[in-house]
N, C-alpha and C positions, 0 to 999 in steps of 0.2 A: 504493500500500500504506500502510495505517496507521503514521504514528512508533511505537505501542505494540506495531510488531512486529522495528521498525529494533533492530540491536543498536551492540556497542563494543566495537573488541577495541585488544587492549595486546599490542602485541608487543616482545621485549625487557623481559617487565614486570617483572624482577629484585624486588628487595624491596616495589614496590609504587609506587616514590613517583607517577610519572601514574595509577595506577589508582588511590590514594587524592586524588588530585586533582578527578579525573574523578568520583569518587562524591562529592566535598562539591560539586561544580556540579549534578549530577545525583539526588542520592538513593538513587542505585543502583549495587552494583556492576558491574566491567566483563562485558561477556558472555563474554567469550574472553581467555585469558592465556596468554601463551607464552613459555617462556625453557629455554634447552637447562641449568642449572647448577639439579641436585637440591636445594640449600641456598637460593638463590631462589626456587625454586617454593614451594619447603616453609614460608617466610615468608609468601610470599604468600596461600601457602592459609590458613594462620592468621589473616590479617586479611583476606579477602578466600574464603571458603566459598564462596561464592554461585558465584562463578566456574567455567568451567570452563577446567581448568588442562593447556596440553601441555608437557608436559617433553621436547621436542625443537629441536632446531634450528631455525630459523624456515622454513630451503629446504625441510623437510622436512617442511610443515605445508600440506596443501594446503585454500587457500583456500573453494572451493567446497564439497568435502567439510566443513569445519570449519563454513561460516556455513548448511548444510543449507538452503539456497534464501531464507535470512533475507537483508533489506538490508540494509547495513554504514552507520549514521550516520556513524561516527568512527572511525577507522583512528589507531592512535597507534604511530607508531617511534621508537627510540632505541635506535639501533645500537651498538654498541661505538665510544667515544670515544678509547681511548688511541694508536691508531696515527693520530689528526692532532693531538692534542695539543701544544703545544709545550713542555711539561713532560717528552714526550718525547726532546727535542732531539734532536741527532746518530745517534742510536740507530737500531738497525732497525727495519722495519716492514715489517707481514703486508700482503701483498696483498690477502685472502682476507678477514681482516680489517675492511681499508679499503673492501669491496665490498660487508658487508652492506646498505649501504641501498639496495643495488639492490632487496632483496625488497618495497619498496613499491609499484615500478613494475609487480612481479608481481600485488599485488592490486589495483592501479588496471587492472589488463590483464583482470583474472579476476573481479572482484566489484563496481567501481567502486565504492569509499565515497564518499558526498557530500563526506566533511570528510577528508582526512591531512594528518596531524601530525607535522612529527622536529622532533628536540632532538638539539642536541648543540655541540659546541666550537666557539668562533666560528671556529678554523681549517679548520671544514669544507669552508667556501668556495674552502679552496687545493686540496681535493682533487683532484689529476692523475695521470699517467702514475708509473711508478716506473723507474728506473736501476738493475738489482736489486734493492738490497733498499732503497732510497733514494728519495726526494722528487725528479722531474725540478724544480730549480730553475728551466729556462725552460719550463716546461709547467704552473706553480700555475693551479691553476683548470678546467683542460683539462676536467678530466672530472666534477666537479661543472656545469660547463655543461650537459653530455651528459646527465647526471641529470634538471636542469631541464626541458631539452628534450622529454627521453620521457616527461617526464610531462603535458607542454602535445600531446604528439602525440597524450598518451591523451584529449583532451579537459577537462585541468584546466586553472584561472588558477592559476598560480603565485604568492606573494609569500614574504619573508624577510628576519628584520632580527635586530637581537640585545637581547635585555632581561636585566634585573638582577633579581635573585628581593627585592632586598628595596625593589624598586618596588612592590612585590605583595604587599606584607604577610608575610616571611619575614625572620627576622631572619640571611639571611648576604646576604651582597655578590655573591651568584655569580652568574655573566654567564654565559651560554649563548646558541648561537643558534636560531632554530625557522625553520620554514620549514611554512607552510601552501597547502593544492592542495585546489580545489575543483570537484566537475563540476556541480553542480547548478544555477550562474547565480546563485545569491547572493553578495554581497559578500563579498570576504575583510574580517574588521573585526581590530584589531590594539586588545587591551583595553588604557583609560586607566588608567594609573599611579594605585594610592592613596594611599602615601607618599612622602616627600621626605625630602631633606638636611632637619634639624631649625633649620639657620641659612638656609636658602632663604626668598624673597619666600612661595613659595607656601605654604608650612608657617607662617609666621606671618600667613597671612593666614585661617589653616584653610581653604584649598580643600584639600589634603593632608593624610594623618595623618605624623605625624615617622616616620622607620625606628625598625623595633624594631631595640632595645640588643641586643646579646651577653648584658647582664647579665641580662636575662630568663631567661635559658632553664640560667644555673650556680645549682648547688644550692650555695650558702655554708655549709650545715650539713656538709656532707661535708669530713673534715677531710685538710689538707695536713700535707705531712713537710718540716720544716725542714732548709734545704739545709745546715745546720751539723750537724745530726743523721744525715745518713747513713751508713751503712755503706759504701757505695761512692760515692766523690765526685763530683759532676757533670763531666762532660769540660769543658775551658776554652774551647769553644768555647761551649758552655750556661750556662755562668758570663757567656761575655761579654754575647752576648744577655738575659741579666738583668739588669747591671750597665747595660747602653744602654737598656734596657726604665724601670728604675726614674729614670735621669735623664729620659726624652723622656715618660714617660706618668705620674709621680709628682712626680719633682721639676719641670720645666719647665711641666707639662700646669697650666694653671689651670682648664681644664673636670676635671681628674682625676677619674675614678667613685671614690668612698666607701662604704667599709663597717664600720661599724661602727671601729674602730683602726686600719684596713688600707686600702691604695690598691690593690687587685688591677688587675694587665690580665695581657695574654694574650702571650705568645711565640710564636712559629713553628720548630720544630723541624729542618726542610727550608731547604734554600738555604747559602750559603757565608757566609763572616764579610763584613762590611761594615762602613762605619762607619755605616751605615743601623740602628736597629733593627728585626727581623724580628719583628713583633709588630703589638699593636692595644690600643686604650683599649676598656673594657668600653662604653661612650655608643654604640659603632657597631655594625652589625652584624657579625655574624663573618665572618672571611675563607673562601675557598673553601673549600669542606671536603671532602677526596681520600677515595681506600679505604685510606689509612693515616692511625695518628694521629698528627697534627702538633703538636696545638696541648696546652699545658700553661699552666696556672693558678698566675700567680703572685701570693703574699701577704705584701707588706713589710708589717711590724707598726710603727706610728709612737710613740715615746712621747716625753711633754714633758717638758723638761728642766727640772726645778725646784733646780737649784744658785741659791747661793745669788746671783751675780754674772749670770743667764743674763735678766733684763732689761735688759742692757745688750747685750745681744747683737743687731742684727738679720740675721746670716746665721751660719747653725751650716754648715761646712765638712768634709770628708773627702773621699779619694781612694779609688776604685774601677782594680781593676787587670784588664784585659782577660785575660789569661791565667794560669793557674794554680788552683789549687784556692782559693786564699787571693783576699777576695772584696775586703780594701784595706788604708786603713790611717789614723792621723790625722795631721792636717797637723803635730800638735805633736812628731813624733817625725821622725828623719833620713830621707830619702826611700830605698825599697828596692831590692833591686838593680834597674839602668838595663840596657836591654836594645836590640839595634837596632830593636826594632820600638817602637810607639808603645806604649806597655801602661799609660800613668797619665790620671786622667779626675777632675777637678774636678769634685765635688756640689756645689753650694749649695743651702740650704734659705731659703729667703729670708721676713722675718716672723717670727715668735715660732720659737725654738730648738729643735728637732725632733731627736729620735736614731730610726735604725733599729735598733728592738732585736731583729728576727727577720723570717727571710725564708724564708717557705713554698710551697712547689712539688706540684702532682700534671697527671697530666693529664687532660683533659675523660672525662667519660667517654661511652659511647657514647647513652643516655639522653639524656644535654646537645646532642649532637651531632644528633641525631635533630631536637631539641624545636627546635635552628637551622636546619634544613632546612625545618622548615615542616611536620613530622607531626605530627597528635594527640598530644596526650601520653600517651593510654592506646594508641598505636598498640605492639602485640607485636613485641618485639624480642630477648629473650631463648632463646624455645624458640618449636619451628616446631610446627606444626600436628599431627604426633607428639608432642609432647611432650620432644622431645630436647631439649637444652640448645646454646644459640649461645653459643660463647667466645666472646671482647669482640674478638679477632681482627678474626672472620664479623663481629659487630653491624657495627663501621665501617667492614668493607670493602662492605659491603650500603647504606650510610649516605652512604659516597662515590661508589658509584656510581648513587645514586637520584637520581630530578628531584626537584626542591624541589616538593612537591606545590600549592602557591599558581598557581606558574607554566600547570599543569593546570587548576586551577580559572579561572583569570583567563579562558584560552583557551578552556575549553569554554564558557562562559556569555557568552560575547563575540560567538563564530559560531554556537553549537548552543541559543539562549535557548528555544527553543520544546519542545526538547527536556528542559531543565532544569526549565521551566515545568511538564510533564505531570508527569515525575515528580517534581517534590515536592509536585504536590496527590494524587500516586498513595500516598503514603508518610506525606501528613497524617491 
């Protein structure tokens, strides 16, 4: 049968991100999209018309009827991740769940695609048995084996490994794993990395492009609320995490990203206190990006000391205090109350005499967060295909559970090149 009758279906295809993957390898959007949550669909359809859309369950999608005697080039899954996550930790987990990617072996059974495709947490691989509602700790693995297996009995080769989205031209850092199965006797091919560590041999050798920054993708004009200004004060836990953020990525950082009077980077919302900061410098890509928002935007404002004695100065000094609403204090005054915990944190500014004379906060918004995953920038994210309106809620819970669309592209155009080949002379 002719490739110009072979189609692409996207199941799980929640806000889109493999189906917009899939259409910048291809040209085309996907033939078939399915996800059982009204609010993904309804995204999808908006960027993605061409489609046709089931808004049901994926068990409940049958195959044959849906591909009406069409070949299946590329079968694309990505099952619900959060019951092997380890973000999840100790927590319960769905059985029911942790089983959907059994439905690929359904349409390798009923349709045989040449190419499928999952994505998902590299803890997939533990997937086994369950203790009620619990992880058999001696059975990790058990039953992702049994996956593999069914699917090499259906007549596929199997392979599977884990890549980072911003090996592929995506400016976040997010690691996932994929696993491809093929019946058709062609190669599995596993696409070359385009960028690197920006300090790596290969990136200054330009065999690699450097990772895109974080700072790509924040709108700087969009203005922050000073943490001295608020009506309600930041809890001291987010105080502290700013307080470690401005020594480790301002004061310490000699690569520190610049803007303009401010040394912005980023905080991490999620996780417990440490003496780690929970954060990142704007130079790298963004950290994992969840269906909640984590990450907020911070903007120490730098100004130089011009007293009249401050050339004699080469380190300007002050203490930051980990806890409390009150963010420190100068070294020239009696130190404040002592506390059992450690709560005092030497700045230096080392070089010409610096004061922080303001320190501004918001968080990403979902647009920024998007444009880090790796979608168009004109990709729709606000109102769905109706015209309703997405609260900024929906945007980044849609946001965090999308593939980084690069990851899509890299893959189709790596196994399916002849396919990519047609349609983009079909579409010039």
């Amino acid at each position: 049968m002719s490739l110009f009758s072979e189609i692409i279906v996207d199941n799980f295809a929640g806000g889109g991100g493999a189906s917009t993957g899939i259409e910048m390898a291809t040209g085309k959007s996907v033939d078939i999209a399915i996800n059982h949550d009204p609010a993904a669909i309804a995204m999808h359809r908006a960027n993605h018309p061409e489609s046709k859309h089931y808004c049901e369950d994926v068990w409940q999608v049958d195959p044959v009827e849906a591909c009406k005697g069409r070949k299946v080039a590329l079968a694309w899954f990505s099952p619900d991740c959060k019951h092997f996550s380890k973000a999840k930790g100790g927590k319960p987990v769905s059985k029911n769940i942790r089983g959907l990617a059994w439905v690929a072996v359904k349409w390798a059974k009923l349709v045989r695609p040449r190419v499928i495709m999952l994505e998902n947490v590299e803890e997939f691989q533990t997937w086994g048995p369950l203790i009620g509602d619990k992880p058999n700790p001696k059975a990790k693995g058990k039953t992702f084996k049994r996956f593999v297996h069914a699917l090499e009995r259906c007549g596929y080769k199997v392979q599977f490994r884990e890549l980072t989205a911003c090996d592929y031209g995506a400016p976040t850092s997010r690691k996932r794993f994929f696993l491809i199965a093929r019946s058709d006797g062609q190669p599995i091919i596993w696409p070359e990395e385009t960028c690197g560590d920006p300090d790596s041999l290969a990136v200054r050798a330009k065999i690699l492009k450097p990772w895109r920054a974080a700072s790509e993708c924040i709108d700087f004009n969009v203005e922050c609320v000073s943490i001295f200004e608020r009506t309600k004060p930041l809890c001291e836990n987010t105080l502290y995490k700013i307080a470690n953020g401005i020594k480790k990525f301002v004061v310490d950082d000699r690569q520190r990203f610049s803007y303009k009077s401010a040394y912005p980077f980023i905080i991490q919302y999620h996780g417990s206190k440490s003496n780690e900061a929970r954060g990142q410098s704007l130079n790298r890509p963004l950290m994992v990006i969840d269906s909640s928002n984590r990450y907020s935007l911070v903007m120490p404002y730098m100004s130089r000391d011009f007293r009249a004695d401050s050339k004699t100065k080469d380190v300007e000094a002050f203490l930051i205090k980990y806890y409390g609403c009150d963010i420190g204090q100068s070294v020239i005054h009696p130190l404040h109350t002592i506390t059992t915990k450690e709560r005092f944190a030497l700045v230096k500014v080392h070089g010409l005499p610096y004061h922080i004379v303001d320190i501004r906060t918001r968080m990403l918004a979902p647009r920024e967060l998007f444009d880090a995953q790796g979608f168009p920038h004109n990709y729709i994210i606000d109102v769905d295909a109706d015209g309703k309106e997405y609260p900024k809620s929906e945007q980044v819970a849609r946001c965090g559970n999308a593939v980084p669309p690069p990851f899509a592209e890299a893959l189709t155009r790596a196994n399916l090149p002849e396919l990519c080949g047609i349609r983009a002379e079909m579409g010039a």
